[in-house]
VEXGUZA-908777 format. One record per residue (C-alpha): x negated, y, z. Coordinates in steps of 0.1 Angstrom, whole numbers, padded with zeros to 4 digits, always signed. Example, Ala and Ser with C-alpha at 12.3 -4.5 7.8 and 13.67 -1.06 7.14 Angstrom:
<nodes>
-0123-0045+0078;-0137-0011+0071;
</nodes>
This chain:
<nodes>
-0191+0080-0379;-0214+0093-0352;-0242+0101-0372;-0217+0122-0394;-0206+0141-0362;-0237+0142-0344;-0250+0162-0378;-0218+0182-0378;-0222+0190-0341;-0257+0200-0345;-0254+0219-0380;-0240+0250-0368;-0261+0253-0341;-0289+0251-0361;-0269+0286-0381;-0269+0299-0348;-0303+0300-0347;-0315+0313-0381;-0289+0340-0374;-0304+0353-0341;-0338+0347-0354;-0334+0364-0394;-0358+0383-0388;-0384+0359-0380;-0399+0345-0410;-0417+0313-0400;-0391+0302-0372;-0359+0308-0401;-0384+0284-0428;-0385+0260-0399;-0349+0262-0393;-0342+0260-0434;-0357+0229-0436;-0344+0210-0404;-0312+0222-0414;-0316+0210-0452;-0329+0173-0439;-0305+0171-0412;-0279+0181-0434;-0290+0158-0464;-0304+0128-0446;-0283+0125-0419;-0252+0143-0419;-0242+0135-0455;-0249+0098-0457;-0228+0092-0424;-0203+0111-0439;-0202+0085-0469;-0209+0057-0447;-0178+0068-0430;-0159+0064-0460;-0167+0037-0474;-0167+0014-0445;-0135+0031-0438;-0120+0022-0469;-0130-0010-0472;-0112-0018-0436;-0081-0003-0446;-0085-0030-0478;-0078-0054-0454;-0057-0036-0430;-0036-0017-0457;-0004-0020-0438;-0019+0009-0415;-0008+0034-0446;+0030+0030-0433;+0019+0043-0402;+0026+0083-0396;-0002+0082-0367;-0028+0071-0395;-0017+0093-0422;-0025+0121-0394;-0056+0107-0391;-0064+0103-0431;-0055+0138-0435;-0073+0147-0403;-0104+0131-0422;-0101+0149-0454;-0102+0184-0438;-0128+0171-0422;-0146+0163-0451;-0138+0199-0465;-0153+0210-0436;-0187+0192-0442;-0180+0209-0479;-0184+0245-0458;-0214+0233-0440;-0230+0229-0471;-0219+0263-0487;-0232+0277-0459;-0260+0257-0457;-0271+0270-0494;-0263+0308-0486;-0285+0299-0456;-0313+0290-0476;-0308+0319-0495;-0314+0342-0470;-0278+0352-0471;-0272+0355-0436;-0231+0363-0439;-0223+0351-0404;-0229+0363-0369;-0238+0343-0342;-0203+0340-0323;-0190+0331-0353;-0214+0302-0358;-0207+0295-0325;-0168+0289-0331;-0175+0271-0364;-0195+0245-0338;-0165+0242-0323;-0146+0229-0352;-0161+0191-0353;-0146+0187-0313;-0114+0193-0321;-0112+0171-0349;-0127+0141-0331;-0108+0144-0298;-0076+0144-0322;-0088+0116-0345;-0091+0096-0312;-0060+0104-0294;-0044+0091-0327;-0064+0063-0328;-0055+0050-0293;-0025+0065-0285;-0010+0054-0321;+0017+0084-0311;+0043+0078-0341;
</nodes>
């Protein structure tokens, strides 16, 4: 789960950067491919390792389905995982040289993995409802 933020954290800042510097041929091919590894080596398989370890504690924990703070927190996770889908439609247009974004908008889309975690956690501790 950490790895799988930490690349989510660190994706759009990486956009940031090929946005500011489009210009600049070598520093965008450098940015291409940390952004491809990061996003492929890290970011992806701590997405599924997230899943999958996930699932297989709710196996033995499936009474937590009843709960309304963990179905938050289950759907919480799906967007979340639409929102690694984005990363990596952007990540391709990227790579494409189709620079659609600006910068403050890369900026706010960095934003979007924060507010997902701090909710995921409050749920997760606070168990609300």
């Amino acid at each position: 789960m950490v790895t799988w933020f930490a690349g989510l954290f660190y994706m759009f800042r990486l956009f940031v950067y090929h946005t500011e510097n489009k210009d600049d041929s070598s520093r965008v091919e450098l940015l291409k491919i940390m952004s491809y590894r990061l996003y492929k080596y890290i970011t992806t398989p701590g997405m599924v390792a997230t899943w999958i370890f996930g699932l297989c504690t709710l196996s033995q924990a499936s009474y937590l389905m009843s709960a309304h703070w963990f179905q938050l927190k289950f759907v919480l996770l799906l967007v979340l995982s639409g929102y690694h889908g984005f990363v990596g439609k952007t990540l391709k247009r990227y790579a494409a040289n189709d620079v659609y974004l600006t910068s403050k908008q890369c900026r706010m889309l960095n934003e979007v993995p924060t507010l997902f975690l701090i909710s995921i956690i409050i749920l997760a501790v606070t168990k609300p409802f």
